[in-house]
C-alpha positions in Angstrom: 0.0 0.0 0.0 2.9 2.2 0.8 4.3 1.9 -2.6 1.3 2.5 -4.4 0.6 5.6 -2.5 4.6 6.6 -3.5 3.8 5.8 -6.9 0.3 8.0 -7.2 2.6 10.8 -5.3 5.2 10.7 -8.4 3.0 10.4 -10.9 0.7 13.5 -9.9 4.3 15.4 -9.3 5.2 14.6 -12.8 1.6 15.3 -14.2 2.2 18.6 -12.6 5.4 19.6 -13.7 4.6 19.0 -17.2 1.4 20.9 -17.0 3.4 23.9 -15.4 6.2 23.4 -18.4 3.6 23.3 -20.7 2.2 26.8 -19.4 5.4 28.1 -19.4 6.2 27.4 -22.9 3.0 28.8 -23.7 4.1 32.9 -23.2 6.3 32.3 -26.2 5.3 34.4 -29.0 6.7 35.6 -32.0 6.0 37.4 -35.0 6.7 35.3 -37.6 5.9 31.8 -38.9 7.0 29.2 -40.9 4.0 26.7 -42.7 5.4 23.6 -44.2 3.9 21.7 -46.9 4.5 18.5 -49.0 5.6 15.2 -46.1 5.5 17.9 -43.6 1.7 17.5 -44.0 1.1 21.5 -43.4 2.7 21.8 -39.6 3.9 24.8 -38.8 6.4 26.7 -36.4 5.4 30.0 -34.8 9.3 30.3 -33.5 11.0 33.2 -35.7 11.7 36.7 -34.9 12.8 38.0 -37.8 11.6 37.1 -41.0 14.7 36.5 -42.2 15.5 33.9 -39.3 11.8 31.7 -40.9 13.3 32.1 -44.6 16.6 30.6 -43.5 14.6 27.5 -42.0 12.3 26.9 -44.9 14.8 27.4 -47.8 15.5 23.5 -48.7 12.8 22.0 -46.9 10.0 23.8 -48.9 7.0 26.0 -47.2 6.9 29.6 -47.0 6.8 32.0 -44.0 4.0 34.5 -42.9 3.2 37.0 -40.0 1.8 35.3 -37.0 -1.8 36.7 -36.9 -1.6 36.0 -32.6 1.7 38.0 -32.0 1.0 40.4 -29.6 4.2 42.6 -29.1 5.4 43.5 -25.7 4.4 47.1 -24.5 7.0 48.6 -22.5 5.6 50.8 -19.3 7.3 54.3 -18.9 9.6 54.0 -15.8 7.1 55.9 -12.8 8.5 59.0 -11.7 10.4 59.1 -8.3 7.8 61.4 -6.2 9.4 64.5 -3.9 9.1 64.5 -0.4 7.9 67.7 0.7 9.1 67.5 4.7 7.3 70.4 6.9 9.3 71.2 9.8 
């Protein structure tokens, strides 16, 4: 009984670190993609920041690359003001 419990234990631990693995990897956007035809039976790879980086991993293989329609670019905040103390004595 003890190992079985060990063994549910581990297997939930795994379950979870793939799950949180799986979220991570998830963030990862970029703006360009690469669609493969032919044997690669039309997969794709959303994995290129420059266009020129998704031309490079196409040329040979065959496919062609295009913008990624879900790329959402990363707004940078203005750095927040330092406020002034104002000390009455």
């Amino acid at each position: 009984m003890h190992k079985l419990g060990l063994t549910l234990f581990a297997l939930a631990a795994l379950a979870v670190s793939q799950w949180l693995a799986l979220a991570a990897s998830a963030d990862i956007n970029y703006p360009w993609c690469a669609r493969y035809g032919g044997d690669m039976g039309g997969a794709s790879n959303c994995g290129f920041s420059t266009y020129e980086q998704c031309m490079a991993t196409v040329s040979g293989v065959g496919g062609f690359c295009e913008k990624n329609l879900f790329y959402t670019e990363a707004v940078e905040h203005p750095a927040r003001r330092a406020r002034k103390r104002h000390d009455n004595d």
